[in-house]
matplotlib code that plots the C-alpha trace (Angstrom):
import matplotlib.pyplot as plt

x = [63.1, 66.0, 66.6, 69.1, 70.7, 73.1, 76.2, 77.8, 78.8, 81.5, 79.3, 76.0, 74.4, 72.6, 70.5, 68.9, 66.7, 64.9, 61.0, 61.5, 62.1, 63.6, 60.7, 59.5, 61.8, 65.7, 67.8, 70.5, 70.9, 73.6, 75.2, 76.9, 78.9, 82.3, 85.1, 88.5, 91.1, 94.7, 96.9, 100.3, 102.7, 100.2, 98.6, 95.4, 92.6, 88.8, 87.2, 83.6, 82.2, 79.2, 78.6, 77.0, 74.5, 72.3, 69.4, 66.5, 63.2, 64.3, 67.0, 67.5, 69.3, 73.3, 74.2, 76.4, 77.8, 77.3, 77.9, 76.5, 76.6, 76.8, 77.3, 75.3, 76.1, 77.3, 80.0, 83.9, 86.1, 88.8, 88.2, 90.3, 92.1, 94.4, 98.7, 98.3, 95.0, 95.7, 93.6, 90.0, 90.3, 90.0, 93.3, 94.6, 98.3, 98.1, 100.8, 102.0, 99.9, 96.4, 95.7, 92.5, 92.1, 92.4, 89.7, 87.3, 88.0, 89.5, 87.8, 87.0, 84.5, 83.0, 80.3, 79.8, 83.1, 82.6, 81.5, 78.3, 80.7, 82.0, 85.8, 88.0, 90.1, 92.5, 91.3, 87.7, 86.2, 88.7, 87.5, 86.4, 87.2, 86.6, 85.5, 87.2, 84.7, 85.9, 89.3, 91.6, 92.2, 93.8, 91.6, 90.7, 87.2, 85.0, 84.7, 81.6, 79.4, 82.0, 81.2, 82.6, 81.9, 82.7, 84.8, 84.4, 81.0, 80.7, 82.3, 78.9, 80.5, 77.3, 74.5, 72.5, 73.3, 72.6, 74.4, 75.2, 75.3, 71.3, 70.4, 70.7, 69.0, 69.8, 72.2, 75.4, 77.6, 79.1, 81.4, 82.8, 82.9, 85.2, 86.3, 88.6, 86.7, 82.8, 80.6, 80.1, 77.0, 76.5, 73.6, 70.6, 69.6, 72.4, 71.5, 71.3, 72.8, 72.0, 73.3, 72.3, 73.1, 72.7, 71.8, 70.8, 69.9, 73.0, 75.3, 72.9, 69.9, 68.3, 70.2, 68.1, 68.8, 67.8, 68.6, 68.3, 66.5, 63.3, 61.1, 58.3, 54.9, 53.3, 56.6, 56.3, 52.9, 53.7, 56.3, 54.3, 51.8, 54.9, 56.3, 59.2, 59.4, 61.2, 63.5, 66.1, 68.7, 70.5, 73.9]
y = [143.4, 145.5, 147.6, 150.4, 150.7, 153.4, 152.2, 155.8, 157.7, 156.1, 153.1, 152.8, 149.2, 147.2, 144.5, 142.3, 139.2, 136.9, 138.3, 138.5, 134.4, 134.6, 135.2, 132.2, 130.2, 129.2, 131.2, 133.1, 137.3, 139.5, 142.8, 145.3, 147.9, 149.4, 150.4, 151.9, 149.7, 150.1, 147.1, 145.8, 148.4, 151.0, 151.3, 152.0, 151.7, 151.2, 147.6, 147.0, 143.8, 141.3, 139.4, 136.1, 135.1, 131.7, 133.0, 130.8, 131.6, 128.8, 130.2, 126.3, 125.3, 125.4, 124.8, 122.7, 123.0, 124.4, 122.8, 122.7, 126.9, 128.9, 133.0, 134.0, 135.3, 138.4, 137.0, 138.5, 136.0, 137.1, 138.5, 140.8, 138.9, 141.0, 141.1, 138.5, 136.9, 135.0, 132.0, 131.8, 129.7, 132.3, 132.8, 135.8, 135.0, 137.9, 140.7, 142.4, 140.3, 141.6, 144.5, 146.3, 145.0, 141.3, 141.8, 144.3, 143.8, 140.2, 137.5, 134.8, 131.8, 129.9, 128.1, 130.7, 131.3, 135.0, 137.6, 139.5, 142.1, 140.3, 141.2, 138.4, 138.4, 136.0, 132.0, 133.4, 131.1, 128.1, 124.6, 126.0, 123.2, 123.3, 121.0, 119.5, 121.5, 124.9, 124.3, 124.8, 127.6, 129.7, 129.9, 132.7, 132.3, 129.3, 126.9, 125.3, 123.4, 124.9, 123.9, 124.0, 123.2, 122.9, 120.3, 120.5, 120.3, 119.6, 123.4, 125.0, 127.2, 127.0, 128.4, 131.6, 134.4, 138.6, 139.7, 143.5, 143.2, 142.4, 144.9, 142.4, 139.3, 135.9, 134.5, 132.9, 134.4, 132.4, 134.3, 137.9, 138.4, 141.5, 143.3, 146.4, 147.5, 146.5, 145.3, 141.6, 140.8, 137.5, 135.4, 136.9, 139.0, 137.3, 135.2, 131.7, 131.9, 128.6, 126.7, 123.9, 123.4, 121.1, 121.9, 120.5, 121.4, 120.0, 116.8, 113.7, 115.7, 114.4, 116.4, 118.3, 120.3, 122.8, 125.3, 128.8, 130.4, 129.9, 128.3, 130.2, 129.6, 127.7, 125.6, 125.3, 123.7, 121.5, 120.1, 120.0, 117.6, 115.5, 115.1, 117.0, 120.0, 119.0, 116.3, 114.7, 112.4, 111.3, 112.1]
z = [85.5, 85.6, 88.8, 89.7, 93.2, 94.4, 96.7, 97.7, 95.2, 93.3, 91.8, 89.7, 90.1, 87.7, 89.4, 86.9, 87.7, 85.7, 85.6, 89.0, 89.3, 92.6, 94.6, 93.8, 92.0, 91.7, 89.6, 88.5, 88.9, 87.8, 89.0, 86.6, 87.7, 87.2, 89.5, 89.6, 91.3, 92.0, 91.2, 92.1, 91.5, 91.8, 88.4, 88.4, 85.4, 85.5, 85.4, 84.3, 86.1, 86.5, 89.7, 89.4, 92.3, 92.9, 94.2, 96.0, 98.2, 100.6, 103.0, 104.1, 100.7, 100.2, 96.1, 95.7, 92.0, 88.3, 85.2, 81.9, 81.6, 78.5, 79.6, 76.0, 72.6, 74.8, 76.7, 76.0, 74.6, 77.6, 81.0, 83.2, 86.2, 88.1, 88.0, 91.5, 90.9, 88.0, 87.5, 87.7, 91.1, 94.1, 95.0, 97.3, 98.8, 101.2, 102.1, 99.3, 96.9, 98.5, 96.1, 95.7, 92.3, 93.4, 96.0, 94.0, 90.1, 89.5, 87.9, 89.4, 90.0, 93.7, 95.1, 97.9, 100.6, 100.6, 102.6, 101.7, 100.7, 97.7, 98.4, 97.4, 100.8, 101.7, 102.5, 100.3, 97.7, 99.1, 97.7, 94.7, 91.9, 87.9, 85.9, 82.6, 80.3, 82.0, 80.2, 83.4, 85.2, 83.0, 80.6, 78.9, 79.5, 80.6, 77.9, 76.5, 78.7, 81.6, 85.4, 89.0, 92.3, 95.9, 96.5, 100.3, 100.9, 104.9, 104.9, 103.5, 101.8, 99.1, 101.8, 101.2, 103.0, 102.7, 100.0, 99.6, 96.1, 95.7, 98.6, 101.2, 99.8, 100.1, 97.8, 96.7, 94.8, 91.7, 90.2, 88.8, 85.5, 84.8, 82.0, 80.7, 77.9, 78.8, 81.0, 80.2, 79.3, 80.8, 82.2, 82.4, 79.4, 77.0, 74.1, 74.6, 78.4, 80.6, 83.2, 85.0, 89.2, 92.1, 95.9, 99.1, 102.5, 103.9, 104.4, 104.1, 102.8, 98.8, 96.4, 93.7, 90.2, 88.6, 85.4, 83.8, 82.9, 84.6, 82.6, 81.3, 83.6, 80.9, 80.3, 84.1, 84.4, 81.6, 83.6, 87.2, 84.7, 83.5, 87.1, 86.6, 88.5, 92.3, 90.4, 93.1, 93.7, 95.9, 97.3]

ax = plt.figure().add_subplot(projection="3d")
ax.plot(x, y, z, "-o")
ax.set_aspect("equal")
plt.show()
């Protein structure tokens, strides 16, 4: 399902969910929208972006990583980061280097450490770490098979919490995917998107993983009969 929300009048928001997976199921949902920011040295251009969100119906869980993902066939090659947000590691110095197109239009990727704003403000997204496949953090792009994860997991920074992005729902936002000359179509509704991700309920709770996209129902029962839907291990 695809659903339209309205923040004020500068911005046009593209909610899209997987068949409407959350309610019952952990998943991934994206955000498109576009907005014109002002950057060091006050230029100014418009950026089209895709929020990333972990979505799940228990409010209890906190994710922990993602690895194994694949954006889709409709993924840009190269994504915007702004003149003092460069790396894909959140990473706002403050003072003169906290522009409004580091907090609202640079590119970036967390396990959670933001406000349910989004804004990349100083000390956000801190203990975010990237794993070998994502090719560093200056890549381009996340590479093949491309993962991170909190490296700091007593500080929780995975737990669910109302996002304004999805209308106040529970989530954690992964990442912003943003571009100068289209919206990146990423995750959900992209060819051959997946990813794969871990959570908990908190230090010394079982561990668990799951992918996306949700499986299909029938794909689901098959696995309910084979024993492995609720798969865990331990931390």
């Amino acid at each position: 399902m695809t659903r339209l929300a309205f923040l004020g009048a500068s911005a046009v928001i593209v909610v899209a969910s997987n068949a409407d997976a959350s309610a019952f199921w952990r998943t991934i949902e994206t955000v498109s929208y576009s907005r014109t920011v002002e950057d060091f040295g006050g230029a100014a251009g418009t950026v089209y972006i895709t929020d990333a969100y972990w979505t799940s119906p228990d409010p209890d869980d906190v994710l922990l990583n993602i690895y194994n993902v694949d954006l889709g066939s409709g993924a840009p090659s190269s994504f915007y980061q702004s003149a003092t947000g460069a790396g894909w590691l959140p990473n706002n110095l403050g003072s003169i280097f906290d522009t409004q197109a580091l907090r609202e239009g640079d590119s970036f990727v967390t396990i959670g450490g933001f406000g349910a704003a989004g804004l990349q403000s100083p000390g956000a997204g801190q203990g975010t770490g990237l794993d070998p496949n994502f090719g560093g953090n200056s890549a381009s792009a996340p590479g093949n098979l491309a993962g991170w994860f909190n490296s700091s997991p007593p500080s929780l920074n995975g737990r669910l919490q109302a996002q304004d992005g999805l209308g106040g729902r529970l989530g954690v936002l992964i990442g912003r995917f943003a571009s100068l000359d289209q919206t990146p179509d990423i995750f959900v509704g992209s060819l051959g998107a997946r990813a794969e991700f871990t959570w908990n309920q908190g230090l010394g709770t079982p561990a668990q993983q799951g992918s996306f996209p949700v499986p299909t129902p029938g794909v689901i029962a098959l696995m309910a009969l084979a024993g492995f839907t609720g798969r865990r291990r331990r931390n």
